[in-house]
One Martini backbone bead per residue (centre of mass of N, CA, C, O) as a GRO file, in nm:
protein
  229
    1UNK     BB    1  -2.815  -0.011  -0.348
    2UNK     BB    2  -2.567   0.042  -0.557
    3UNK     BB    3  -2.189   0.113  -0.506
    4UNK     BB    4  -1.989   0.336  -0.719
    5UNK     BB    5  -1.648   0.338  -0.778
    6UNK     BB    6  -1.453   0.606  -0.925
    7UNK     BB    7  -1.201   0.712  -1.134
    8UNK     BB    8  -1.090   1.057  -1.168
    9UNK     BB    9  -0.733   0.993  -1.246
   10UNK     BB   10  -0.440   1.059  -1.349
   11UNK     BB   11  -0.199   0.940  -1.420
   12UNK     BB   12   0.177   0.918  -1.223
   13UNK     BB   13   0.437   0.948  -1.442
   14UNK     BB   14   0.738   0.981  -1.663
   15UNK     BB   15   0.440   1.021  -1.894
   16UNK     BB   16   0.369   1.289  -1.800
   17UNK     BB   17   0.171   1.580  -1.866
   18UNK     BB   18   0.309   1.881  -1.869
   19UNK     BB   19   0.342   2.189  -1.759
   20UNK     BB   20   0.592   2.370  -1.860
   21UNK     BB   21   0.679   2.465  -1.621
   22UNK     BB   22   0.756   2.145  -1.528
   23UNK     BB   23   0.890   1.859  -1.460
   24UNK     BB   24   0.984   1.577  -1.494
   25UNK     BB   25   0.892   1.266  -1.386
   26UNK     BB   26   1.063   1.074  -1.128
   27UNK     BB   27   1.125   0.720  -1.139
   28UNK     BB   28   1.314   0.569  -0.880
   29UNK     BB   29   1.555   0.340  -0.764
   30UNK     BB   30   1.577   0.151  -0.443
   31UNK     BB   31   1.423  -0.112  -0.389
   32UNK     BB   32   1.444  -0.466  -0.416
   33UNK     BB   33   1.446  -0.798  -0.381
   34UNK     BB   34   1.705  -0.853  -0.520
   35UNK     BB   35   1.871  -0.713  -0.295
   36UNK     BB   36   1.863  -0.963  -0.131
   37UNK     BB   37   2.008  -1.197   0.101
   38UNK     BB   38   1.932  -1.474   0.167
   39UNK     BB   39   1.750  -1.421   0.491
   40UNK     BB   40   1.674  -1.179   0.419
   41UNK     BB   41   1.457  -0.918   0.377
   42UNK     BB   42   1.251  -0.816   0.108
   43UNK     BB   43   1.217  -0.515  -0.067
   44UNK     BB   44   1.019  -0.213  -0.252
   45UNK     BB   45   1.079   0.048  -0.343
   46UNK     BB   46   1.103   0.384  -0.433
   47UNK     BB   47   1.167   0.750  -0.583
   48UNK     BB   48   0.968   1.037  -0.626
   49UNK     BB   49   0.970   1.324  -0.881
   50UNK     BB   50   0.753   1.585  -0.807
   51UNK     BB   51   0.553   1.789  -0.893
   52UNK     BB   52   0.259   1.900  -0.722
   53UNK     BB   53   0.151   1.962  -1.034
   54UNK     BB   54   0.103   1.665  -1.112
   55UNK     BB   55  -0.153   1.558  -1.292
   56UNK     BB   56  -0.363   1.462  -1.022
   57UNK     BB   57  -0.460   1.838  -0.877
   58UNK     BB   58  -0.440   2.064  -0.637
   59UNK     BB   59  -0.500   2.430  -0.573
   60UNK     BB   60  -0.405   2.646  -0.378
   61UNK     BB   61  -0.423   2.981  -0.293
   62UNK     BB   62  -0.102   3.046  -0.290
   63UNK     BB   63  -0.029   2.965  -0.566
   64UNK     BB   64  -0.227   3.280  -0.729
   65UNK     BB   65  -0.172   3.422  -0.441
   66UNK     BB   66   0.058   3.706  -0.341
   67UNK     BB   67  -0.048   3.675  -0.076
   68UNK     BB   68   0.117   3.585   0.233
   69UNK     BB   69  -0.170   3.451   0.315
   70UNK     BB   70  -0.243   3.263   0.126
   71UNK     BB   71  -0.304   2.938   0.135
   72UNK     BB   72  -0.222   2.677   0.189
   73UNK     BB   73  -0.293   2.314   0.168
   74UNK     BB   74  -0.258   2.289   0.512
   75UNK     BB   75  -0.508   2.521   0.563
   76UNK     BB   76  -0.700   2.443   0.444
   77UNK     BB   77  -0.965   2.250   0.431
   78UNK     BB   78  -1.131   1.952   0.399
   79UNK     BB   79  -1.393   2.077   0.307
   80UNK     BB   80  -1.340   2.137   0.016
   81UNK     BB   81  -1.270   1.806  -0.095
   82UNK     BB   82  -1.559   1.734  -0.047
   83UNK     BB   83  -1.889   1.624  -0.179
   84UNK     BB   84  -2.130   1.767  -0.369
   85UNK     BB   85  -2.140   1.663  -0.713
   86UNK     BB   86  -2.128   1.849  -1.052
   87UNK     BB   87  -2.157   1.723  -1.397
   88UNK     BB   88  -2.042   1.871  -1.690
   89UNK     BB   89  -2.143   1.909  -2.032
   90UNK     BB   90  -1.805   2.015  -2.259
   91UNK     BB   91  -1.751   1.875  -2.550
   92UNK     BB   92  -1.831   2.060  -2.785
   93UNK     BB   93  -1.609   2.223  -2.735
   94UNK     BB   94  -1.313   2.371  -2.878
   95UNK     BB   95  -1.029   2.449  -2.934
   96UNK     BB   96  -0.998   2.801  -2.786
   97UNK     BB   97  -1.237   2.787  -2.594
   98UNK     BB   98  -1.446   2.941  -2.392
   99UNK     BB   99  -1.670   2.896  -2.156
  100UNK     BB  100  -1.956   3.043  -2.054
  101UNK     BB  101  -2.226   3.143  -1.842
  102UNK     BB  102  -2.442   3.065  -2.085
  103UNK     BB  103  -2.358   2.772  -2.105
  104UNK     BB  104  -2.286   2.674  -1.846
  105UNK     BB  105  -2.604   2.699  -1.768
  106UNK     BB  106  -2.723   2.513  -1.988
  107UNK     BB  107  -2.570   2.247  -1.923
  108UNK     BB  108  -2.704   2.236  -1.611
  109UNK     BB  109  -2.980   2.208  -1.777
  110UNK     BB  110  -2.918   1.973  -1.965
  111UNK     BB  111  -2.837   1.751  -1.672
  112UNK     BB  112  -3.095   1.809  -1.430
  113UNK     BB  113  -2.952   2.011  -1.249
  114UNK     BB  114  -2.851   2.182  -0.982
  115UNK     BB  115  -2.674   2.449  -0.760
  116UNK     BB  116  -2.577   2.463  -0.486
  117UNK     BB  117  -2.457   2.529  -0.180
  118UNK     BB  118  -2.171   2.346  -0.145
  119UNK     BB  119  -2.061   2.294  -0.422
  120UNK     BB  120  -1.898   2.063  -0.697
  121UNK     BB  121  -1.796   2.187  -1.011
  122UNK     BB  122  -1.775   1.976  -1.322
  123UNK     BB  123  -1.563   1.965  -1.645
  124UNK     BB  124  -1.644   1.792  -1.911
  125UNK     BB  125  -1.425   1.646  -2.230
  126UNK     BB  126  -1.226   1.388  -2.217
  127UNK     BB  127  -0.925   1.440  -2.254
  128UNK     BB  128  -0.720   1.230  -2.191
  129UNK     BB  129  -0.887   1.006  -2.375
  130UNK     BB  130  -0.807   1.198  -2.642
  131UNK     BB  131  -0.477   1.313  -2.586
  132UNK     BB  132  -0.288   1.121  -2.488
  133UNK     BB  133   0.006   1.140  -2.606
  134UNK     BB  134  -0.019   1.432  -2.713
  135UNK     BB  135  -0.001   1.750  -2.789
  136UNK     BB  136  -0.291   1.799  -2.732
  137UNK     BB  137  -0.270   1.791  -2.472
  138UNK     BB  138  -0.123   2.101  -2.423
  139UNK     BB  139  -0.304   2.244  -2.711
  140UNK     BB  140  -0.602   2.102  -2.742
  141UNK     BB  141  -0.833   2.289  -2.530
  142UNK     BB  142  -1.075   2.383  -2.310
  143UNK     BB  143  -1.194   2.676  -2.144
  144UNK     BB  144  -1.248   2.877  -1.874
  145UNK     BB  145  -1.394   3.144  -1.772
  146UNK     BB  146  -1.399   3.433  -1.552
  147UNK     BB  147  -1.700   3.444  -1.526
  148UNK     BB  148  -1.729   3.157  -1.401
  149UNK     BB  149  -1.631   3.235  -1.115
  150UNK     BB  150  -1.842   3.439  -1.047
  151UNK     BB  151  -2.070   3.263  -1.024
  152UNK     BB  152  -2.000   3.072  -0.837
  153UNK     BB  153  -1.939   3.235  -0.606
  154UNK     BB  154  -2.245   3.299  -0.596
  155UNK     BB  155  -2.360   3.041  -0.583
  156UNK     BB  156  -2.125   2.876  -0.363
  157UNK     BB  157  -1.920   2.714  -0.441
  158UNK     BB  158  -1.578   2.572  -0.374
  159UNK     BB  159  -1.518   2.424  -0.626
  160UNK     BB  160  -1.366   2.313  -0.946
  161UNK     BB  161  -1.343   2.116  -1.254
  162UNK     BB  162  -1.058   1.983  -1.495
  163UNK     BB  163  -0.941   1.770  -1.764
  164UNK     BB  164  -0.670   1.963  -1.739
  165UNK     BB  165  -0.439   2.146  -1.697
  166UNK     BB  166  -0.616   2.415  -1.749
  167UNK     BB  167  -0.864   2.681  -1.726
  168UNK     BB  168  -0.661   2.803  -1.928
  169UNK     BB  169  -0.529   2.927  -2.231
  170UNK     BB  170  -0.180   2.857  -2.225
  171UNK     BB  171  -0.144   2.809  -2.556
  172UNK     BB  172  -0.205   3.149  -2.588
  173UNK     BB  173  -0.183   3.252  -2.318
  174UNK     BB  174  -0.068   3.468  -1.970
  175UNK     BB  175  -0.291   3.557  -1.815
  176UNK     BB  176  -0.468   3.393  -1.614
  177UNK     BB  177  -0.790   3.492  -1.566
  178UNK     BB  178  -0.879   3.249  -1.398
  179UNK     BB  179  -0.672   3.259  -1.163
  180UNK     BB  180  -0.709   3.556  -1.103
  181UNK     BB  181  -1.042   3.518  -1.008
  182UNK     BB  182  -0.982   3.311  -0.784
  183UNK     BB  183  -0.807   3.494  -0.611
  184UNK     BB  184  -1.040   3.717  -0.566
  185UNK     BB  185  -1.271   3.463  -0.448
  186UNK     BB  186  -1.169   3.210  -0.338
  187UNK     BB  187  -1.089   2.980  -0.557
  188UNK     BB  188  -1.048   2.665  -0.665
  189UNK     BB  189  -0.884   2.374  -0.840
  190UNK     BB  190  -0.881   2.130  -1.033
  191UNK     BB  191  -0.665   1.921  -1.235
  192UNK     BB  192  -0.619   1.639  -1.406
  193UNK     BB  193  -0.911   1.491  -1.492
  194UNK     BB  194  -1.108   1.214  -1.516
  195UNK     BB  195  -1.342   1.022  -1.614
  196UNK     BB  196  -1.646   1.189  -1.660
  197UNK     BB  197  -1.812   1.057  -1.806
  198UNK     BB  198  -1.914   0.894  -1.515
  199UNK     BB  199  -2.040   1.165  -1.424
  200UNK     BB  200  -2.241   1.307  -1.593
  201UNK     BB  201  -2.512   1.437  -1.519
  202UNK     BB  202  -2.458   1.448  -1.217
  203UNK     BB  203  -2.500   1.367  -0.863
  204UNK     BB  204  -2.249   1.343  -0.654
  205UNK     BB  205  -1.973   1.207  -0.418
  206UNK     BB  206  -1.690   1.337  -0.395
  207UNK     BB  207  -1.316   1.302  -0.382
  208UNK     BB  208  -1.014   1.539  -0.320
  209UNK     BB  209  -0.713   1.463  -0.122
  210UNK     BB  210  -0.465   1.559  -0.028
  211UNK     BB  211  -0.165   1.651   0.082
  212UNK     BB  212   0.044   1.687   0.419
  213UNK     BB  213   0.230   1.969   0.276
  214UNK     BB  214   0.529   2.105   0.419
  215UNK     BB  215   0.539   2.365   0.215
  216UNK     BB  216   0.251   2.413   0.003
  217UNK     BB  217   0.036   2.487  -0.309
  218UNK     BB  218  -0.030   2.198  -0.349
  219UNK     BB  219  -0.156   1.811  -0.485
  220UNK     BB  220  -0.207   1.538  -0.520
  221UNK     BB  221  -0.464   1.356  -0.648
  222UNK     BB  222  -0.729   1.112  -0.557
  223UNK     BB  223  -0.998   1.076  -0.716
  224UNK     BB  224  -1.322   1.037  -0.683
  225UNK     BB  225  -1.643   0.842  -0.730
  226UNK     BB  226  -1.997   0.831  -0.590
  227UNK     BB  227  -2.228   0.606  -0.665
  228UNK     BB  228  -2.605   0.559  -0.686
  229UNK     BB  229  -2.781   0.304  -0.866
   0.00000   0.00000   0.00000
């Protein structure tokens, strides 16, 4: 049986699209080769200016839970960014629709997989393949309704991803429906995942592990996807 490792991460550069909240990422000039003489060692170093929360990358339930106990990104488990993850495909739905609880379950049922206790569940958009560089990338995408955090928590969910800035529509409202029903039932989410198109309807086995930033709500992360074909 051969195995495909997928990446799952949208590039993290000084062109990356951020949301409204962030700073422009800085790849800044540290060492190159040309600047080493004679018989010295020459190095190539960058220095990266960066929110936590540019490009793929996972927030912390501290981000979103005004609790001063509320986990930072190094106190949460290890086992929470890895595991049986099910991705569902929510492509049909139009920018500024939320997925409900009756779609999302259509999905999964359309899929042809179930839901585990201890899955990771991904929706699929494939938005930033269709929308990188362009304004629509920030403001034309679907979300996920706040019911749906509700659901996957009875489910037993652990965590749950989407190929945007958030899986609020942030471009209509403030109000973070999402994220608040997160800090609710203590899940949280990956955000600007990408090429999920390659694991749709598919159970595989996902990885997207933090840094272990202290102290921090958030962190970039490498996403990857791990396929039995």
């Amino acid at each position: 049986m051969a195995r495909r490792v997928i990446d799952l991460s949208q590039p993290l550069s000084k062109d990356s699209q951020l949301h409204p909240f962030f700073p422009t990422v800085q790849v800044l000039r540290h060492l190159q080769h040309g600047d080493a003489t004679g018989d010295e060692k020459s190095f190539d170093a960058q220095i990266i200016i960066t929110s936590n929360h540019a490009a793929t990358h996972v927030d912390a339930l501290g981000h979103f839970d005004p609790d001063p106990k509320a986990a930072k990104i190094d106190e949460m488990p290890l086992d929470t960014f890895c595991g049986d993850a099910v991705c569902i495909d929510v492509r049909e739905y139009p920018a500024g629709h939320e997925v409900t609880v009756t779609e999302m379950e259509a999905a999964i049922a359309a899929s042809g997989q179930e839901i585990r206790h201890g899955d990771i569940l991904l929706f699929c958009t494939d938005h930033y393949n269709k929308t990188a560089g362009t304004p629509a990338f920030l403001n034309g995408f679907s979300g996920v309704a706040a019911e749906c955090v509700y659901w996957m928590k009875d489910k037993g969910v652990k965590i749950f991803g989407v190929e945007t800035i958030s899986p609020d529509l942030v471009y209509q409202t403030g109000a973070y429906t999402n994220h608040r029903a997160c800090a609710d039932v203590g899940i949280t989410h990956y955000e600007n995942l990408n090429n999920l198109k390659e694991v749709v309807n598919q159970r595989f086995q996902f990885f997207g592990f933090p840094l272990r930033l202290v102290p921090a709500t958030g962190s970039p992360i490498r996403a990857v996807g791990i396929v039995e074909d």
